[in-house]
C-alpha positions in Angstrom: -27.3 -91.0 -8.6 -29.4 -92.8 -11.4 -29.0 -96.1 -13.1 -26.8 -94.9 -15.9 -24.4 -92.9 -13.5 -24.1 -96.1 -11.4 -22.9 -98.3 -14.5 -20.6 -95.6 -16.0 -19.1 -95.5 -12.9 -18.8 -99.0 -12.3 -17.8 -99.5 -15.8 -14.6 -96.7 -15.5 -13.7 -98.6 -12.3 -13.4 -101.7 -13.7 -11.8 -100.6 -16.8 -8.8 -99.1 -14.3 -8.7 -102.4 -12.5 -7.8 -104.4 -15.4 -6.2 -101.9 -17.3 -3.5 -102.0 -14.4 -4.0 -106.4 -14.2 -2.9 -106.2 -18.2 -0.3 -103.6 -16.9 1.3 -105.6 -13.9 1.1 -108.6 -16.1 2.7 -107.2 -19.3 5.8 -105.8 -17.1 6.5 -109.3 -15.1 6.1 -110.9 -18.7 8.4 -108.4 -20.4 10.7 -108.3 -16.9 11.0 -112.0 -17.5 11.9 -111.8 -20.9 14.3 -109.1 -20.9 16.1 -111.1 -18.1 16.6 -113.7 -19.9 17.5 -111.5 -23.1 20.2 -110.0 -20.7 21.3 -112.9 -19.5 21.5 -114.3 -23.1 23.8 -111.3 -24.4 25.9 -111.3 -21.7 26.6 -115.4 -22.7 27.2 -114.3 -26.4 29.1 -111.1 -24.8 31.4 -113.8 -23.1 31.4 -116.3 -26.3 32.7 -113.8 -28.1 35.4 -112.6 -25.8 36.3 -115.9 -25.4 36.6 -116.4 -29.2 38.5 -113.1 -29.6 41.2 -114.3 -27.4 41.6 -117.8 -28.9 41.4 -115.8 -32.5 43.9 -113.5 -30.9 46.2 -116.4 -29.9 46.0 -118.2 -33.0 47.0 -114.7 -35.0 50.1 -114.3 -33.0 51.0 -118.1 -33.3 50.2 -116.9 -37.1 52.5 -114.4 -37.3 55.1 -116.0 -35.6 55.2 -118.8 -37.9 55.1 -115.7 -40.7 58.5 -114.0 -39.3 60.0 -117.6 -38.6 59.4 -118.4 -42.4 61.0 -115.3 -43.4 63.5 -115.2 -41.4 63.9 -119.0 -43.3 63.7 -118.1 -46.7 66.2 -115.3 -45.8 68.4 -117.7 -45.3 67.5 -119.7 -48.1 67.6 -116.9 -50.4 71.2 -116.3 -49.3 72.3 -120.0 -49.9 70.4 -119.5 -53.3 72.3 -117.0 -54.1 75.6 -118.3 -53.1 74.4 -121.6 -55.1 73.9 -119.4 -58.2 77.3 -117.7 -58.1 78.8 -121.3 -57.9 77.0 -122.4 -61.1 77.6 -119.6 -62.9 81.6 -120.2 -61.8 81.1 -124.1 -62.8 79.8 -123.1 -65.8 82.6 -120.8 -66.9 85.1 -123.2 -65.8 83.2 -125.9 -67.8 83.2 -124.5 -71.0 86.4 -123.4 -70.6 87.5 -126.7 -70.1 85.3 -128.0 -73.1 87.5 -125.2 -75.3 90.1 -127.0 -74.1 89.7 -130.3 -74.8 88.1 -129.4 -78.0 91.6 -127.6 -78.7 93.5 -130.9 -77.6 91.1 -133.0 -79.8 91.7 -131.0 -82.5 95.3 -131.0 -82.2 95.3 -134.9 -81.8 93.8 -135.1 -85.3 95.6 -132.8 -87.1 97.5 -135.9 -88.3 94.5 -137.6 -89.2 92.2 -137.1 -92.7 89.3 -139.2 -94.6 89.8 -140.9 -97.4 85.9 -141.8 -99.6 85.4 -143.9 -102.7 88.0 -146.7 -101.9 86.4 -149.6 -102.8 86.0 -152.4 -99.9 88.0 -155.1 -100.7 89.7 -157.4 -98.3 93.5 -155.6 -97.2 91.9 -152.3 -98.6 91.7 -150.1 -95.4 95.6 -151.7 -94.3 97.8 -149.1 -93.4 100.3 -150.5 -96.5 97.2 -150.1 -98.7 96.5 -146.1 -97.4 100.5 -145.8 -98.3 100.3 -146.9 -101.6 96.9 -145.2 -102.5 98.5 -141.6 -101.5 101.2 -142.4 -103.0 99.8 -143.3 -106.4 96.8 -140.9 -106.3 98.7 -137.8 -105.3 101.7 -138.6 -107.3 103.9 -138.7 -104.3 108.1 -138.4 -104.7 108.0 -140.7 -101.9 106.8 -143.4 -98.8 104.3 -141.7 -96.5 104.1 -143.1 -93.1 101.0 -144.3 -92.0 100.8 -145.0 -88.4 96.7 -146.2 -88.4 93.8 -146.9 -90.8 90.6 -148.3 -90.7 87.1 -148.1 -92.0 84.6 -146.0 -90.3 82.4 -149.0 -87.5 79.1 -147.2 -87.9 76.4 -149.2 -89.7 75.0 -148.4 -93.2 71.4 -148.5 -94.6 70.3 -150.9 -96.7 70.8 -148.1 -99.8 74.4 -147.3 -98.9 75.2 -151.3 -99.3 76.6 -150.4 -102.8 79.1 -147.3 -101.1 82.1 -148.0 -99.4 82.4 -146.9 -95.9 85.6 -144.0 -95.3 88.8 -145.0 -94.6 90.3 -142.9 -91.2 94.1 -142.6 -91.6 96.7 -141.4 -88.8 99.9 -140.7 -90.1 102.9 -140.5 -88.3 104.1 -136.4 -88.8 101.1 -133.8 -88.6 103.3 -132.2 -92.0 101.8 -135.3 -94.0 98.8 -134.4 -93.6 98.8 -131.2 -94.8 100.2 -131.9 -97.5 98.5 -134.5 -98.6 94.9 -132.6 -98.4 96.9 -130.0 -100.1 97.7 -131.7 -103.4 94.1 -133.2 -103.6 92.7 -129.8 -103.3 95.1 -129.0 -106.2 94.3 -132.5 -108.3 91.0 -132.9 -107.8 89.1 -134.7 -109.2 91.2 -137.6 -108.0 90.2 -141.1 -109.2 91.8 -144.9 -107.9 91.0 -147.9 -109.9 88.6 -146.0 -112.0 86.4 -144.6 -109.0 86.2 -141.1 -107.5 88.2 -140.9 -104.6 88.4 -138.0 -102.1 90.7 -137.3 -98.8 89.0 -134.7 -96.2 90.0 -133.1 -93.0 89.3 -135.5 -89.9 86.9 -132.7 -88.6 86.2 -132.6 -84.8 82.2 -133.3 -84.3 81.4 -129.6 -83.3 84.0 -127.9 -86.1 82.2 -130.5 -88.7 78.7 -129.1 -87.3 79.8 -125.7 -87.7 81.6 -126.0 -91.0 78.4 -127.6 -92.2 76.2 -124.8 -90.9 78.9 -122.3 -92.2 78.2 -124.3 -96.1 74.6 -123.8 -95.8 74.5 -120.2 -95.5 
């Protein structure tokens, strides 16, 4: 065997011997590592489980808080309900009750009228005063009975100074009244110590409202 056989043999020989040395060394290396890989996974592996159960428990807490809330605003949606029929019953009964009373009012003033353009002088709004000025406007055959009379107590702007507030008479029969609004419909235009007079119906608030919207159409 020469020189050059010698070397390529020695050469292959120790190629082999540390082609296995980078061999063993890679696989204990890599054998390490993928241990602990393994050993890593598995701990996420078990994380996770753990996780999943608590998520797990925390949904069913979830959904029983869900059907306990529903089964709540079942119950709430009942009493709703129920609520919502008694309003609606409260309401009917309400209104019918403000018919009512607006019916009573209205009968209560049937007796009652407005008289404008008496001028304010001291004894003017008396109820012997609102005798004598029916009597002498209207041209009355006789004495009407006046039970109550006043002037009206709301306040006046400083432009209305110069008009005299309305006098509010109550008579003492309902047929008066009638009457009385009936000849100054027929006499009009009425006049009382040379100014305009005028009687008027003693309107309820919400018939007045209406009649006015009524006028403006």
């Amino acid at each position: 065997m020469n020189n050059e056989e010698m070397k390529a043999d020695i050469l292959s020989s120790l190629r082999g011997e540390i082609a296995k040395v980078i061999r063993d060394e890679l696989k204990g290396a890599l054998a390490e590592d993928f241990q602990a890989i393994r050993s890593e996974l598995q701990a996420v592996r078990s994380e996770i489980a753990n996780s999943s159960k608590a998520i797990q428990a925390e949904v069913d807490m979830v959904k029983t808080d869900v059907l306990d809330l529903k089964g709540g605003l079942s119950t709430w949606s009942e009493e709703v309900t129920s609520l919502q029929s008694a309003v609606t019953s409260l309401q009917k009964e309400m209104s019918m009750l403000k018919d009512k009373c607006e019916d009573l009012e209205g009968r209560m003033r049937r007796s009652n009228f407005h008289i404008e353009g008496i001028e304010e002088l001291p004894g003017s709004s008396s109820t012997q005063a609102v005798a004598k000025i029916i009597k002498e406007v209207l041209k009355m055959d006789r004495d009407i009975k006046v039970d109550r009379s006043h002037r009206t107590l709301t306040g006046r702007r400083p432009r209305d100074r110069e008009t005299p507030r309305v006098i509010i008479a109550k008579l003492h029969n309902d047929g008066d009244a009638a009457e009385i609004l009936r000849r100054a419909r027929d006499r009009a235009p009425l006049f009382y110590n040379g100014h305009h007079v005028a009687f008027f119906p003693n309107y309820t608030a919400s018939v007045a409202k209406a009649r006015a919207a009524f006028m403006e159409v």
